[in-house]
C-alpha positions as CSV (number, residue, x, y, z in Angstrom):
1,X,16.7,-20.6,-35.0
2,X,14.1,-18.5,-37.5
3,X,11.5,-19.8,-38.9
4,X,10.5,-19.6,-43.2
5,X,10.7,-15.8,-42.8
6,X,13.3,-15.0,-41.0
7,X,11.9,-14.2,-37.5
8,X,12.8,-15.8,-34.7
9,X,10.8,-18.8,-33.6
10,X,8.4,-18.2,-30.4
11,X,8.5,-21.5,-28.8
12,X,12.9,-20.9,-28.8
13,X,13.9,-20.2,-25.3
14,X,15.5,-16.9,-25.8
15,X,19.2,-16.3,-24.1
16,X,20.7,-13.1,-23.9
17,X,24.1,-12.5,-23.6
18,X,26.1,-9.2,-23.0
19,X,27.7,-7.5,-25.0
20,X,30.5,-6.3,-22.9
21,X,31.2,-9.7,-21.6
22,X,30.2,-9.3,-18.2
23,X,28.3,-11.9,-16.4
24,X,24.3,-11.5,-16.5
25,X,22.9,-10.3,-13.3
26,X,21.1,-12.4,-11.2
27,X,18.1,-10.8,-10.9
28,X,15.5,-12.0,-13.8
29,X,14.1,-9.7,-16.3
30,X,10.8,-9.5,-18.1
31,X,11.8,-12.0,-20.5
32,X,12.8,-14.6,-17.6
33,X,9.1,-14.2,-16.7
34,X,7.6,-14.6,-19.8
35,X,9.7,-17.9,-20.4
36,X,9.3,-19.1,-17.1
37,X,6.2,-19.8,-16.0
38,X,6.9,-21.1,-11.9
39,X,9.2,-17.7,-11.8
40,X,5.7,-16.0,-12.7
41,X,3.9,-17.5,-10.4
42,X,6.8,-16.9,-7.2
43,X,6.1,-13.1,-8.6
44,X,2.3,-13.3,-8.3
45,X,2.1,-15.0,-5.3
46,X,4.5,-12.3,-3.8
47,X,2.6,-9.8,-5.2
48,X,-0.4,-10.8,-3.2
49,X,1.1,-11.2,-0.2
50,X,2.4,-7.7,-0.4
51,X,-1.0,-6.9,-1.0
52,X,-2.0,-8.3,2.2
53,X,0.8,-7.4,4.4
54,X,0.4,-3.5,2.8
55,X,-3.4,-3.8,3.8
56,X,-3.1,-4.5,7.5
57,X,-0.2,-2.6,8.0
58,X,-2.2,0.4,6.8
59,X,-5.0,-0.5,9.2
60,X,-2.6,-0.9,11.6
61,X,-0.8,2.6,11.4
62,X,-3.9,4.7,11.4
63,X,-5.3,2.8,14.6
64,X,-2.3,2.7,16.4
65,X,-1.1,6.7,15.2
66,X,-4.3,7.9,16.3
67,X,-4.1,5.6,20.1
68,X,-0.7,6.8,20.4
69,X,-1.9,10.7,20.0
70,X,-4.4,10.3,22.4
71,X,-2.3,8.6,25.1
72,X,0.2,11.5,24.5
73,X,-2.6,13.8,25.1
74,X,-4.0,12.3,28.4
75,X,-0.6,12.1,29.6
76,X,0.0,15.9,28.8
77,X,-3.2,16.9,29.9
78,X,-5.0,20.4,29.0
79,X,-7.5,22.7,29.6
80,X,-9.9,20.2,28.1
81,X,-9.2,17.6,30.6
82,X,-9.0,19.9,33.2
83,X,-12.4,20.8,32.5
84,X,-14.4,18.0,31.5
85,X,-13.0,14.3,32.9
86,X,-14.5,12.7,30.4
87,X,-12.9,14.7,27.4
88,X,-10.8,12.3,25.1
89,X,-8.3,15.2,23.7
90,X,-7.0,17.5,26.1
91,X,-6.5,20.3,23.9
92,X,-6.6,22.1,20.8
93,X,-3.4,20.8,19.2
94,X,-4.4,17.2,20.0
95,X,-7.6,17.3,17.9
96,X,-6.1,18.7,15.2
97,X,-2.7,15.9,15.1
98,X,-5.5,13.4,15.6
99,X,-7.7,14.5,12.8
100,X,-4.8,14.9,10.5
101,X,-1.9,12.2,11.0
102,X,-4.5,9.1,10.9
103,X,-6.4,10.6,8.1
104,X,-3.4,11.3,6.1
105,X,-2.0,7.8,6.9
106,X,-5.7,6.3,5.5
107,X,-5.5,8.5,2.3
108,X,-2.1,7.1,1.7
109,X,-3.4,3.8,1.7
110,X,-6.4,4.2,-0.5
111,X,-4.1,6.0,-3.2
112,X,-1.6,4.0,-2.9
113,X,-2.8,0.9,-3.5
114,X,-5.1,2.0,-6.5
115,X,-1.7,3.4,-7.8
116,X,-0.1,0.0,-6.9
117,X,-2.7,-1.8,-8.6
118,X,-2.3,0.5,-12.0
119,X,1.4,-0.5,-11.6
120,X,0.9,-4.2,-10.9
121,X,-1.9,-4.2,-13.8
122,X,0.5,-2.1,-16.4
123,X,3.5,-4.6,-15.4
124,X,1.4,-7.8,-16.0
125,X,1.5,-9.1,-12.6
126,X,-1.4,-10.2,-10.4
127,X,-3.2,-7.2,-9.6
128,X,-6.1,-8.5,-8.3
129,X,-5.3,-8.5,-4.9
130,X,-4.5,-4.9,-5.0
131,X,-7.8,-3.9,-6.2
132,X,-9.0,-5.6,-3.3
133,X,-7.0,-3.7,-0.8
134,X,-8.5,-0.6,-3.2
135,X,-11.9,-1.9,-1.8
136,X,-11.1,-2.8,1.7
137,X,-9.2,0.0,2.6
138,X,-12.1,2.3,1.3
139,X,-14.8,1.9,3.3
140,X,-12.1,2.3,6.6
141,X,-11.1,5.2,4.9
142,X,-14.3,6.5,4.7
143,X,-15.9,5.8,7.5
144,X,-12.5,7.6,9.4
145,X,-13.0,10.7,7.2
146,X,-16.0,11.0,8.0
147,X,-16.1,10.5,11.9
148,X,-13.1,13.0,12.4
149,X,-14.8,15.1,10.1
150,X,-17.9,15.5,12.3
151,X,-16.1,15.3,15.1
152,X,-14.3,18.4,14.1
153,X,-18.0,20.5,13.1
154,X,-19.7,19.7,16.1
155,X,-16.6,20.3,18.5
């Protein structure tokens, strides 16, 4: 139905129905969200427990990628070891993997949550939860950077 001038009424469920016939998906679109508000909230409440599943995950890649590089590199052994028994990395190529692979993995997370929370905010979803991971993830991120960072300077 339309209202006095001519548009369509807001509070009208809207139904859209193809043109070709065929039967509508059955995945919803951004109208079924707007009308529905429970449908809404399933997608929020998904939406934040992505957020939480992406954030330990993250944590979970860069601590176990860098344990699993240096078990590979006491297993290998190296001039380092061979050396110095107390030496953590056994050689050259080990530092470097370890100060690149769990770096890389905590750089992934930082940016790709704060682009997952433009994404979440543009599609007006709950985004709030992602900015959150922004801010959890960060000082991690940081604190990583900066260890394997000094770590690589003094040697």
């Amino acid at each position: 139905m339309s209202n006095t001038l001519g548009s369509p009424d807001p509070h009208e469920p809207r139904i859209s129905v193809p043109r070709d016939g065929a039967m509508p998906s059955s995945r919803p679109d951004t109208l079924d969200y707007e009308a529905d508000p429970l449908l809404r909230l399933e997608k929020n409440n998904q939406s934040t427990r992505h957020a939480v599943i992406f954030f330990f995950a993250i944590i979970a890649a860069m601590f176990g990628t860098a344990l699993l590089i240096y078990l590979v590199s006491q297993v290998m052994g190296g001039p380092r070891c061979e050396a110095d028994s107390s030496a953590m990395l056994c050689s050259t190529t080990m530092r470097v993997i370890f100060a690149i692979l769990p770096t890389a993995i905590a750089l992934f997370g930082q940016f790709g949550s704060a682009w997952i929370t433009y994404a979440r905010w543009r599609d007006h979803l709950r985004w709030r939860p992602w900015l959150a991971v922004v801010w959890f993830i960060m000082p991690i991120t940081l604190a990583w950077v900066i260890s394997i960072g000094s770590a690589l300077l003094i040697g």
